[in-house]
C-alpha positions in Angstrom: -32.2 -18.3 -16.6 -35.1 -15.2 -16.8 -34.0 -11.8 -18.3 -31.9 -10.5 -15.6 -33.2 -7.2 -16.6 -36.7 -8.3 -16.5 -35.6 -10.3 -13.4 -34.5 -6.9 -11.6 -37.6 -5.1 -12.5 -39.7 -7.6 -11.2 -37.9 -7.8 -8.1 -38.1 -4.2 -7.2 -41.6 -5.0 -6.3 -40.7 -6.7 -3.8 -40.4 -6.2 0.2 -37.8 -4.3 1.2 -35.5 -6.7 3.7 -35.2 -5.2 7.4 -31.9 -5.8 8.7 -30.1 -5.2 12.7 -26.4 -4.5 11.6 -24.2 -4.1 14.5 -20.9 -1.8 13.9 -17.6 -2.2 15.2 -19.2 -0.3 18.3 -21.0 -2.7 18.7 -24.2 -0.4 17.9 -27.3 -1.4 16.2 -27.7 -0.1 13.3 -31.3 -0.9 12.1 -31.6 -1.0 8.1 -34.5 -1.4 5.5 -32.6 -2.7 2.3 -34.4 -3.2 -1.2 -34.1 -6.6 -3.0 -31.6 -4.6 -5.4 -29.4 -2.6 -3.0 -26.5 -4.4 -1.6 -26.8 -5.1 1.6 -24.3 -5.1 5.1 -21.6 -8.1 4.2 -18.4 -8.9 5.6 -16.7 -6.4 3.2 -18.9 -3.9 4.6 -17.8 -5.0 8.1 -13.6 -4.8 7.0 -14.2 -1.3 5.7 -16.1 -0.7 9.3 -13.7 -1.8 11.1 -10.9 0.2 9.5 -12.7 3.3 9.7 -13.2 3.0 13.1 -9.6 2.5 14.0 -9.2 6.4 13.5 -11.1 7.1 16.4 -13.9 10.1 16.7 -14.1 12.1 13.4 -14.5 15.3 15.2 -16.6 16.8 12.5 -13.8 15.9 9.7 -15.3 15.2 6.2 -15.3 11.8 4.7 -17.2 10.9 1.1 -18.7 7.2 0.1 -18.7 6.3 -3.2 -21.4 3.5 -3.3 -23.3 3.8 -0.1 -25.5 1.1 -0.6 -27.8 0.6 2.0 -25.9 3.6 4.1 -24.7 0.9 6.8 -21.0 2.7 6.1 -22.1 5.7 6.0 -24.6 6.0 8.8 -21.6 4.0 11.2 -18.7 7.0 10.3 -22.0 9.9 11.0 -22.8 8.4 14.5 -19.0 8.5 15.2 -18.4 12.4 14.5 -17.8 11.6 11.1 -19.2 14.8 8.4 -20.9 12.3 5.6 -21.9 13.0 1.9 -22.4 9.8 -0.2 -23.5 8.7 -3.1 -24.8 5.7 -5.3 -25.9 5.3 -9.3 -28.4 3.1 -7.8 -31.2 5.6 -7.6 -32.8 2.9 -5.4 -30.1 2.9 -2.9 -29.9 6.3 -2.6 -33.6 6.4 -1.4 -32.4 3.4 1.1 -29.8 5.1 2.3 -31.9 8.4 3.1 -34.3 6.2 4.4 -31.8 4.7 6.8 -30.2 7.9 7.9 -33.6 9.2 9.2 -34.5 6.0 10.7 -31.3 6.2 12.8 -31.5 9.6 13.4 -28.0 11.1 11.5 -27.3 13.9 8.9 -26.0 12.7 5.4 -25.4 14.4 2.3 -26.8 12.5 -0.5 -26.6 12.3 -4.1 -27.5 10.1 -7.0 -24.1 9.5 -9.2 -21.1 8.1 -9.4 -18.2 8.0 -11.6 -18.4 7.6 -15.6 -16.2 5.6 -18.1 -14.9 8.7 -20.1 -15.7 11.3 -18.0 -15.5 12.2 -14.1 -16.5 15.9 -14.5 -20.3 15.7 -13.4 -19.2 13.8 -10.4 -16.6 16.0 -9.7 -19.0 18.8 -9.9 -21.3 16.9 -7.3 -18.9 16.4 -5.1 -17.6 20.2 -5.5 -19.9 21.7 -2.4 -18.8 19.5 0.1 -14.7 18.7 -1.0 -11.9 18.5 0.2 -13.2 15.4 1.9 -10.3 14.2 4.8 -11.4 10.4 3.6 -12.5 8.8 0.6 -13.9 5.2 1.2 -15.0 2.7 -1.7 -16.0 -0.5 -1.1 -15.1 -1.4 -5.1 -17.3 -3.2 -7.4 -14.6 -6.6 -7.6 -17.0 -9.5 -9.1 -14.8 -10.4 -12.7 -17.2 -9.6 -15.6 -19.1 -12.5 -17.1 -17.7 -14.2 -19.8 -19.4 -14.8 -23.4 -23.0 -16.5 -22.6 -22.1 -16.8 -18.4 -25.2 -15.3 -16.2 -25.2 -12.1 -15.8 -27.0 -9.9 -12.9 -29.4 -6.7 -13.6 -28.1 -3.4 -14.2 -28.4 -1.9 -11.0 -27.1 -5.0 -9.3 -24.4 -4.9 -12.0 -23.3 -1.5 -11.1 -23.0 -2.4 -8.0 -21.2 -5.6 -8.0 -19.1 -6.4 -10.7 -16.2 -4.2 -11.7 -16.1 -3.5 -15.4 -14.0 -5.2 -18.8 -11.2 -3.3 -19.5 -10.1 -0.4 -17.2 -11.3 -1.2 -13.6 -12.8 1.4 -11.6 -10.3 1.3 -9.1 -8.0 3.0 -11.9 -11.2 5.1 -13.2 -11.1 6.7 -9.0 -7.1 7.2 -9.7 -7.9 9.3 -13.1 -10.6 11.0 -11.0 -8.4 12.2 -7.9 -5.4 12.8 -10.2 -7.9 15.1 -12.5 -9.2 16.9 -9.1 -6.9 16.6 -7.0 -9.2 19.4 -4.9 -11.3 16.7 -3.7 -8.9 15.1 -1.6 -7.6 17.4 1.8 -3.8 17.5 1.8 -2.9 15.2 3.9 -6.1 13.1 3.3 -6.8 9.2 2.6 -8.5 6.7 0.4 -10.0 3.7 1.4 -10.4 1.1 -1.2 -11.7 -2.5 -0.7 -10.9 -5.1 -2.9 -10.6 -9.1 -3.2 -7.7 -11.1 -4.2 -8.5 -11.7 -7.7 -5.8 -10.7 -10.4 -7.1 -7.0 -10.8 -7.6 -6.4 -7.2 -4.0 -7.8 -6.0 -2.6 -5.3 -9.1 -4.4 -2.5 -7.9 -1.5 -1.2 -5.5 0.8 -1.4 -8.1 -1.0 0.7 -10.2 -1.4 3.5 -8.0 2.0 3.6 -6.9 2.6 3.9 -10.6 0.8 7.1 -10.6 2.9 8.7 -7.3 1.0 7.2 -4.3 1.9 5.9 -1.2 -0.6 2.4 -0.7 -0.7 0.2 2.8 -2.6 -2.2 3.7 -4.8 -1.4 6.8 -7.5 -4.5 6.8 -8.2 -7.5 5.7 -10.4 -11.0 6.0 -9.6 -14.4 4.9 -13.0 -15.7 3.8 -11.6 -19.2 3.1 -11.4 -21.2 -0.4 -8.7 -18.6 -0.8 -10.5 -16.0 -1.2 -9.2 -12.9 0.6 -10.7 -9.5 1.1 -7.9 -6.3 1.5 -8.5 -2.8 2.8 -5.6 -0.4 1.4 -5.1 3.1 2.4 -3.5 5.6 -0.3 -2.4 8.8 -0.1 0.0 11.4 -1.6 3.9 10.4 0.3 4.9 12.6 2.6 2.1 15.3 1.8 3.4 15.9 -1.5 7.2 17.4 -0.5 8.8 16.7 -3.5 12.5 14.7 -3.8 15.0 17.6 -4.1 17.8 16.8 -6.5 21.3 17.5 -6.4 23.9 17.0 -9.1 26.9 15.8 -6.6 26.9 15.1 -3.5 30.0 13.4 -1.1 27.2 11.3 0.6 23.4 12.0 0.9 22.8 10.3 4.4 26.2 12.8 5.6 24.0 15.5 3.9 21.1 14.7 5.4 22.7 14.4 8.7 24.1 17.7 8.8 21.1 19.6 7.3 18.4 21.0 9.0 15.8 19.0 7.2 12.0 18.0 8.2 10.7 14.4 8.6 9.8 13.3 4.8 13.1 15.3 3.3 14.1 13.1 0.4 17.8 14.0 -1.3 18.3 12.2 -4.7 22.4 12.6 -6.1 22.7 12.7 -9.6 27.0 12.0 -8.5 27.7 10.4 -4.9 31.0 10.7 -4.4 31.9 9.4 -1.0 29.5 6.4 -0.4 29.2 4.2 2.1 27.4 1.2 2.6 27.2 -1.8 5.7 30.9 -1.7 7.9 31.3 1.5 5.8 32.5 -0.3 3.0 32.6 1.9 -0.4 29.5 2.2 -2.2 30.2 3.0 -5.6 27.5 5.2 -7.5 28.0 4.5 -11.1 26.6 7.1 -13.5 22.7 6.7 -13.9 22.6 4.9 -10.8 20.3 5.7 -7.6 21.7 7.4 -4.6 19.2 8.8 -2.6 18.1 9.5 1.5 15.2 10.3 3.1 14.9 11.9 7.1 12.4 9.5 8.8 10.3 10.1 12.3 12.2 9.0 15.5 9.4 7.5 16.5 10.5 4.4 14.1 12.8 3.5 16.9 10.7 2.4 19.2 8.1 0.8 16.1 10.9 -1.1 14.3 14.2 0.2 14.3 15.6 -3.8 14.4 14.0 -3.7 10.9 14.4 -0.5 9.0 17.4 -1.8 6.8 15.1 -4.8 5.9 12.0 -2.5 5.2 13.9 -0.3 3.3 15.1 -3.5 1.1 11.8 -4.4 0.7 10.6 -1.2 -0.8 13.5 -1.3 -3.4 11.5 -4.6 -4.0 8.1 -3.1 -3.7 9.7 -0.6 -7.0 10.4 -2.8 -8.9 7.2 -4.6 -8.7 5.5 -1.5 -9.9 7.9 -1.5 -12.2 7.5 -5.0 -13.8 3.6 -4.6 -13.4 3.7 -7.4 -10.3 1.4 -7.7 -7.1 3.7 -5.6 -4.5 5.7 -8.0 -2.0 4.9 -6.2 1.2 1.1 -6.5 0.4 1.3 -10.4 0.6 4.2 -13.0 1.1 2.7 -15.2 -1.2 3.7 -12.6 -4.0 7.4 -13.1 -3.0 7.6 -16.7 -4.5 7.2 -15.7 -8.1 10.2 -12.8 -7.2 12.1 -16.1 -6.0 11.7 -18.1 -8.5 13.6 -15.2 -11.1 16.4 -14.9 -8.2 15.3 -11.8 -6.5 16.2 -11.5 -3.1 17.0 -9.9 0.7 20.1 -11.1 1.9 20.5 -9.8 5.6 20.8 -7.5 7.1 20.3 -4.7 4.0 20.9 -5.8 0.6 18.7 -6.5 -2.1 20.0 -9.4 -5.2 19.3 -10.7 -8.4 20.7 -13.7 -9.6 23.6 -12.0 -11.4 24.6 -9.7 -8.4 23.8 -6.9 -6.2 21.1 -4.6 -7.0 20.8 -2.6 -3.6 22.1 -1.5 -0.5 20.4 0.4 2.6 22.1 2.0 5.2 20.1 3.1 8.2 22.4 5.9 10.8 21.2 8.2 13.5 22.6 11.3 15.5 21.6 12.4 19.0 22.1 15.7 20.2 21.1 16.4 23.7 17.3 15.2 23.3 16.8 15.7 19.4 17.2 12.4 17.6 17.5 12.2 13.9 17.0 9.0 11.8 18.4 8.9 8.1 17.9 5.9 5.6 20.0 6.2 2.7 19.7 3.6 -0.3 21.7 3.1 -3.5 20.3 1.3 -6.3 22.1 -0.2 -9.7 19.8 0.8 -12.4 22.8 1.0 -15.3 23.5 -2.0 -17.0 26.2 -4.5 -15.4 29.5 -3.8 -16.5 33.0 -5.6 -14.9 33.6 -5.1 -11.7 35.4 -7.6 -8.9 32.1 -7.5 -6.7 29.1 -8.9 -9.0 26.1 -6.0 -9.5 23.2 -6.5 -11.3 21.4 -3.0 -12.3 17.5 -2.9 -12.5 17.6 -2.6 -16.2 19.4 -5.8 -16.9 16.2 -7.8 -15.5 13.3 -5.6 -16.3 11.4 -5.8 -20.4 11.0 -2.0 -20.4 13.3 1.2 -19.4 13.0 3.5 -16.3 14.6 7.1 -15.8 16.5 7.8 -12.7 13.1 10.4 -12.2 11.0 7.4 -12.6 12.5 5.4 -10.4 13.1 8.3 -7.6 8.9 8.7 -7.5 8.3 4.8 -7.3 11.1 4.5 -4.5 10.1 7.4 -2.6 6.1 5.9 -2.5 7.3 2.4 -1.6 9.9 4.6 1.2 6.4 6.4 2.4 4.0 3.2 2.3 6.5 1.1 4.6 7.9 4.2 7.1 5.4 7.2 6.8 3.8 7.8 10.3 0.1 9.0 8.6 -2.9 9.6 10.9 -5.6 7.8 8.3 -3.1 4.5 7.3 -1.8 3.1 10.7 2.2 1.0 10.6 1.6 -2.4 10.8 4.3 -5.2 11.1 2.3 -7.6 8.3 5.3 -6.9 6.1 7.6 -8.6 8.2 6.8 -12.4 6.7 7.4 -10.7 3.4 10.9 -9.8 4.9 11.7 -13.2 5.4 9.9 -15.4 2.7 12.4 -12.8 0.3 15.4 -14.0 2.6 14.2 -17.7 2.3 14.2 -17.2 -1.8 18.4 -16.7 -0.7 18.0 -19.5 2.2 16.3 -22.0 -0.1 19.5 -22.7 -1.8 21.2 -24.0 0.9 23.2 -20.4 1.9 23.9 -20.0 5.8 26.5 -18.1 7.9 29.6 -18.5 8.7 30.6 -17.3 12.2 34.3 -18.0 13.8 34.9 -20.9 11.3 31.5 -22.4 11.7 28.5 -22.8 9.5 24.9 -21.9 11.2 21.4 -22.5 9.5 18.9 -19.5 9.5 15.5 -20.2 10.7 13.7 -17.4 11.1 14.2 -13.2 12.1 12.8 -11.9 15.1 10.3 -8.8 15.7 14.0 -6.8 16.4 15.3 -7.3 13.3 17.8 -9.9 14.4 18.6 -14.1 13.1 17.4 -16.8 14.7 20.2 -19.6 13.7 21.2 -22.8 14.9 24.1 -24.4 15.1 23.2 -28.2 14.7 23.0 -28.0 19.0 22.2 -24.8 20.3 20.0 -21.7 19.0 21.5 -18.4 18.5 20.8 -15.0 18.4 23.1 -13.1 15.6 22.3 -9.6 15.7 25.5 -8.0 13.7 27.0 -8.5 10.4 30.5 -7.5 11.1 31.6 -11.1 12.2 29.7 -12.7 8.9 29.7 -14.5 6.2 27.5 -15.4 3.6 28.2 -18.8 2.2 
């Protein structure tokens, strides 16, 4: 193989590619592209689509790191989007202005982008036109070569392949956690990976760092490889979790309160807990007791499945935790979860082999017109001790130790990715088959319910929340637990 340096200096010589790119509008968006400026794909099409999904920008501010040809960026313009982008790619930055004036939008355009060891120039560049509302990057995801494997030019490099060591997707996270004055409160990042091992960690990571991740798009290109479209953003707008040292019960707390949509109330002591049938949850010193007020709204968007959700973000935890791929973000990443005994058994717990590690309890109050919706959730994170019901605390199973605090902040982003109603990330019901591959890792070992004396199979959940089960005749619908049994 030629010099791929040589190879990309050669080719800049050659004429530029005119390309018809039609948007999610269905407009025609008419492109000139240089041989070493990355051109419209189907990655550039997923990110389209999921900007568009917001509607008119009304003049609201969005930055692109990586513009490319401008095919993103001229798209979000035509559709009342205020765009500044930029590219390292001095080529594509000439593109890209070419492009705007050839389809007749403003842009603000630099050349840059963001360093390994410092983001300050960038920052800098960015400084006249921040806050932004949205920050979109289509990431660089091609793994880095190995050893004596082909490698592209430098440009076309940049542009494509993401980098040894620290990805850029965690060099963006520095960035925005640095200046945080680049992102509006209440504003949104796009990013756009593939399914290799550093893309499906990416989530993880940032939730690590305090944000709130959903998925919002993505396209299965076949041969398994899969392209994603997460949203993050800071939970709640940044409230933070209000402590208290005792409490009788946080969801009675809660309940009683005047409190926003968002409040999160974490008890050092819980005194009076109560779980599913309001059985006694006991709070053991160093445990989790904690309950956040959620929108009303989640009653008519999944109220048959809050209890589940809110399982599945005590999940979602402790995948940040362990360093895993996030359940809800795929159900695939729920078989690895099964195979070390971690579970959802219905209708709200969360187990481990050795026990119970969690409990959620979802209750509501209506007074005259005013509804209120409170999920409270304890967690075991102290180590087992003896008790006549078997627990299993989050230590016992993980390599490395949390703090309450820790745990709190990683619980209260998983909380905000599942149930937060946020303008730029819309809810989506995609985590539901995460829901139930987690209660077949429970299922698989031949558990069913016991009803009146007789044994029923479960075969699936529907949208409500509720068990599709079978009786070895009929198929029933068992939509309480009170009349249950596990066996």
């Amino acid at each position: 193989m030629s010099d791929p340096i040589f190879r990309e200096v050669e080719s800049q010589n050659a004429k530029a590619k005119e390309i018809n790119w039609k948007n999610s509008s269905d407009e025609i968006i008419s492109l000139l592209v240089p041989t070493t400026v990355y051109p419209p794909r189907e990655d550039t099409a997923l990110l389209d689509h999921c900007i568009s999904k917001l509607g008119d920008g009304n003049g609201k501010k969005l930055l692109e790191i990586g513009c490319g040809s401008g095919a993103l960026s001229i798209s979000a313009a035509r559709n009342g989007w205020k765009v500044t982008a930029c590219d390292i790619n001095p080529l594509a930055v000439v593109a890209t202005t070419g492009n705007a004036e050839r389809n007749k939008v403003n842009l603000n355009l630099f050349e840059g982008g963001l360093e390994v060891e410092s983001n300050s120039d960038f920052a800098q560049l960015c400084e006249s036109d921040a806050p932004f509302d949205l920050i979109i990057w289509n990431l660089p995801y091609l793994t880095p070569p190995l050893g004596e494997e082909p490698r592209l030019g430098p440009m076309e490099d940049a542009g494509l392949v993401d980098r040894d060591g620290v990805g850029w997707g965690e060099i963006l996270l520095s960035l925005i956690n640095q200046t945080p004055t680049l992102l509006k409160s209440g504003g949104a990042m796009y990013l756009l990976h593939t399914n290799n091992t550093r893309g499906n960690l990416l989530q993880s990571i940032w939730r690590q760092s305090g944000w709130a991740t959903r998925i919002i798009g993505e396209d299965d290109l076949g041969d398994g490889e899969r392209l994603t479209c997460f949203s993050a953003w800071k939970p709640f707008d940044g409230k933070p979790i209000e402590w208290h040292q005792e409490l009788n019960s946080t969801n009675i707390f809660m309940l009683n309160e005047r409190r926003e949509i968002g409040d999160c109330v974490v008890a050092i002591k819980q005194t009076d807990g109560r779980g599913q049938r309001n059985r006694e949850w006991i709070t053991r010193d160093g445990d989790f007791a904690g309950s956040w007020r959620l929108d009303p709204e989640l009653y008519d968007k999944q109220i048959g499945v809050i209890q589940l959700s809110a399982a599945l973000s005590v999940i979602d935890a402790y995948c940040a935790i362990t360093n895993r791929p996030l359940a809800s973000s795929h159900w695939i990443n729920c078989a690895t979860l099964g195979e070390q005994g971690i579970s959802i058994r219905w209708p709200n717990d969360v187990w481990a082999e050795e026990g119970k590690i969690a409990g959620c309890l979802i209750e509501g109050r209506q007074v005259g017109e005013k509804q209120t919706i409170v999920l409270g959730i304890g967690v075991n994170l102290k180590s087992k001790d003896k008790q006549e019901f078997p627990l299993c605390g989050i230590r016992d199973i993980i390599d490395n130790e949390i703090t309450l605090e820790e745990f709190a902040i990683l619980l209260n982003c998983s909380i905000a990715s599942l149930f937060e109603l946020h303008p730029l990330a819309q809810l989506t019901t995609r985590h539901y088959n995460s829901i139930w591959q987690l209660m077949s890792n429970y299922l698989s070992k031949g558990k069913g319910l016991l009803q009146e004396g007789e044994k029923l199979s479960v075969n699936g959940i529907t949208e409500e929340g509720e068990l599709l089960c079978h009786d070895g005749v009929d198929v029933r619908i068992v939509n309480n637990s009170f009349t249950l049994e596990w066996v």
